[in-house]
N, C-alpha and C positions, 0 to 999 in steps of 0.2 A: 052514793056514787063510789063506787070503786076504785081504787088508790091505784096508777099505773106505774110498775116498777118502772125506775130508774135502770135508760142502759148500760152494759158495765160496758167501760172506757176497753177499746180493743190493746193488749198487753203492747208492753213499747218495748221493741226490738233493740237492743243495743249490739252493736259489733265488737268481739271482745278486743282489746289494745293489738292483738296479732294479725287480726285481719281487719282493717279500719280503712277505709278510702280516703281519708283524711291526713292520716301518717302516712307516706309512700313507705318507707323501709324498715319496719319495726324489727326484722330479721338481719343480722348482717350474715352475708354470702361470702363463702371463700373455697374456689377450687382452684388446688396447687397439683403440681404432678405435670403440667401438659409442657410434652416437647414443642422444638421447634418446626422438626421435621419427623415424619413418620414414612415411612416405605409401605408401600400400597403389598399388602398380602403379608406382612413384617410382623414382629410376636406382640403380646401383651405388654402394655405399660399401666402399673397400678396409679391411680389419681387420689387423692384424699378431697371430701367435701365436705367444709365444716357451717353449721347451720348454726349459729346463737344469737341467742332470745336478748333482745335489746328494751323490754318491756318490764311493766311491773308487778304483770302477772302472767299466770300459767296458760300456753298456749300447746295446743295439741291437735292433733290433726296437719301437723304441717309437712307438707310433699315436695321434698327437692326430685327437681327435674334437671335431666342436663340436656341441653341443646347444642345441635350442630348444623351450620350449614357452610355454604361452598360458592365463593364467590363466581355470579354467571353462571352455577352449575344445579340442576335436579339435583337432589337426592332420593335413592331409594334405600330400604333397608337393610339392601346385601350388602349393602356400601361398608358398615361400620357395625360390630361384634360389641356390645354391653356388660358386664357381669356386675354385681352385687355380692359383697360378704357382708353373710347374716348369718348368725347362728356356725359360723366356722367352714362353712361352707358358699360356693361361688352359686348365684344363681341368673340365670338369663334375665336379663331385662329386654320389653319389649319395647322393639322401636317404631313410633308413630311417623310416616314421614310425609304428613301433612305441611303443606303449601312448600313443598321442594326440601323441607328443612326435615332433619332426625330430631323427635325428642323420646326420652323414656324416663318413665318416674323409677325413683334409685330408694331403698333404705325398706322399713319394713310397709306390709301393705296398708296398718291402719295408721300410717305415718309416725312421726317423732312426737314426744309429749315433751315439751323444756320448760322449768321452771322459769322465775326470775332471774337472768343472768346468765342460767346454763348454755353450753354448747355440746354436741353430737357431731363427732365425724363419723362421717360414713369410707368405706375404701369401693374405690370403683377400677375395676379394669376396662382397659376400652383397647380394641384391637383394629386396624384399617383394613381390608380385604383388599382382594385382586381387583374386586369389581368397582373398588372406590376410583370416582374421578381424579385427577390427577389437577394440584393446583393450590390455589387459599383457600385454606378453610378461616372457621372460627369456631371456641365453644363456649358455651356458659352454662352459668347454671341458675334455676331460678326456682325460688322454696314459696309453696304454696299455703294457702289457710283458709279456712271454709267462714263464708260469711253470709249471714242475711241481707237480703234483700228482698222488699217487695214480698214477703211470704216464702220466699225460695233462697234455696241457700245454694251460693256460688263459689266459686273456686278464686281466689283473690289472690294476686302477689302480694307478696309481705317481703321480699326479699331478691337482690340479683346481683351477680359476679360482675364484674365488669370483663367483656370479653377475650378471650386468649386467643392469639391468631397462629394459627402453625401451617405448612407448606405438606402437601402429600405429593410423593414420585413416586417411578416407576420401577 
């Protein structure tokens, strides 16, 4: 009789310390920069967003996004102008403006790699247009990290600001 090999055991997924569902904030979030008040169509204000690693190992792939929304109000994208410095130059960030709210992912596109303990700021300029509603906003910002799950690998917060609230006029 014929000896039937033994299944091998399906490999065990681990989530690295950066993206863990079990730790909510291994990233701590901090975006400074945001007025109180902005004038709808008014110039550029540079933001800083600093993203560090609160874990004990190297976590990479991680995506800060900044978010905007507007109390009682849609957003669309002509609402609110983006940029990114990378490499010494500004580059457009695309704005998502799913479920009424703007988000766009900021920093380089294969994300941030941080050590143990390191931080990365990023500079962001963010500008209000004409066509921005008039009223409360809010922003935050929130740093992403890629995790398995179930075979598939998902986009996980590891990280969030606590909100900044500012007023746009006209």
């Amino acid at each position: 009789m014929a000896a039937i090999p033994a299944q091998a055991a399906p490999p065990v997924v681990r989530a690295a310390p950066c993206a863990d569902a079990s730790r909510p904030s291994p990233m701590a979030v901090t975006l400074s920069g945001v007025h109180g008040a902005y004038r709808a169509g008014g110039g550029w204000t540079t933001l800083r967003l600093t993203v560090r690693n609160r874990t004990g190992a190297v976590c990479a792939q991680v995506r800060p996004v900044l978010v905007y929304g507007a109390r009682g109000r849609t957003l669309r994208a002509n609402a609110l102008r983006l940029e990114s410095l990378r490499g010494g130059h500004w580059h457009r960030v695309d704005l998502d403006p799913a479920l009424g709210q703007l988000a766009g992912r900021v920093g380089p596109s294969a994300g941030l790699r941080l050590r143990a303990g390191e931080s990365a700021t990023l500079q962001v300029r963010m500008r209000v247009t004409r066509a921005a509603p008039h009223g409360e906003w809010l922003s935050l910002a929130v740093a992403y990290a890629p995790m398995q799950s179930k075979g598939t690998t998902v986009s996980w917060p590891v990280g969030v600001t606590n909100p900044s609230y500012f007023r746009v006029t006209g």
